[in-house]
C-alpha positions in Angstrom: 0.0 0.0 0.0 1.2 3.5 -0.5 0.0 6.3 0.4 0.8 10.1 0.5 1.3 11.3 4.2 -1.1 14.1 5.6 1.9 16.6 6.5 3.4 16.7 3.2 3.8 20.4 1.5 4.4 19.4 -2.1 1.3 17.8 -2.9 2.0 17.1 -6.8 5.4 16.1 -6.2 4.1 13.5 -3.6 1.1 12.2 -5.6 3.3 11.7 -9.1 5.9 9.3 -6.9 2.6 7.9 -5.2 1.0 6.9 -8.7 4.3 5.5 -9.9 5.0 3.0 -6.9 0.8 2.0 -6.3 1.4 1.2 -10.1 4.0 -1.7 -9.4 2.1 -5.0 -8.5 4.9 -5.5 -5.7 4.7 -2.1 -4.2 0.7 -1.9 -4.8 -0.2 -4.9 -2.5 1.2 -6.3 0.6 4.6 -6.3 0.3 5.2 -2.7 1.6 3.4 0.2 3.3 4.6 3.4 2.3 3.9 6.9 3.1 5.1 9.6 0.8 6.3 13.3 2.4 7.1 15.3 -0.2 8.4 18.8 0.5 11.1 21.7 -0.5 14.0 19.5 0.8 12.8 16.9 -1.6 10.7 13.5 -0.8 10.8 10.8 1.9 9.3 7.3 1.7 8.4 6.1 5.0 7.3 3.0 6.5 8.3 -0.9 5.6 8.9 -3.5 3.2 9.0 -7.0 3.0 12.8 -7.5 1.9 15.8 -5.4 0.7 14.5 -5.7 -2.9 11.4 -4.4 -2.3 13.1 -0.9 -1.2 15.4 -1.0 -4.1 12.5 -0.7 -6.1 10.5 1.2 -4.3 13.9 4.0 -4.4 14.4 3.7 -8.1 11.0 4.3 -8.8 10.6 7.2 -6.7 13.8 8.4 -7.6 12.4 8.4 -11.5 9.1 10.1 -10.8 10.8 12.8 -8.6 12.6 14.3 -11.4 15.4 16.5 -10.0 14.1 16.4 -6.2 16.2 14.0 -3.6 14.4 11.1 -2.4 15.7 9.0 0.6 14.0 6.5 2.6 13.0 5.3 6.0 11.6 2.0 5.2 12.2 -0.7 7.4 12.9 -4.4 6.9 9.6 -6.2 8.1 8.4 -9.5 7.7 4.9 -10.1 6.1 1.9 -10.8 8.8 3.9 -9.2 11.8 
């Protein structure tokens, strides 16, 4: 699941790298729970995922849709049904 978070200030930025990772079959269903904050120092993806992979593609698709803005991440390594 991803999701933009509520205190984000750069609400196109957040919902263009929001469409491009709920597009991705892993990244769209259980695998991970994101929450986008996008804002003038650039965008954040926070939450989990299910394995290292998972955040390697969650980053390089961010990292696409953001265009020239930083992205870094705060997703956590978690396994599924904990």
């Amino acid at each position: 699941m991803v999701k933009v978070h509520l205190a984000t200030t750069n609400q196109p930025a957040a919902w263009r790298v929001r469409d491009a990772l709920a597009a991705h079959p892993l990244l769209g269903g259980a695998l991970a729970q994101i929450h986008i904050k996008a804002g003038a120092d650039g965008i954040i993806l926070e939450g989990w995922a299910h394995d290292e992979q998972v955040i390697r593609l969650a980053m390089q698709l961010a990292c696409r849709a953001a265009g020239q803005r930083a992205v870094q991440h705060r997703l956590h390594l978690r396994a599924i049904g904990k």
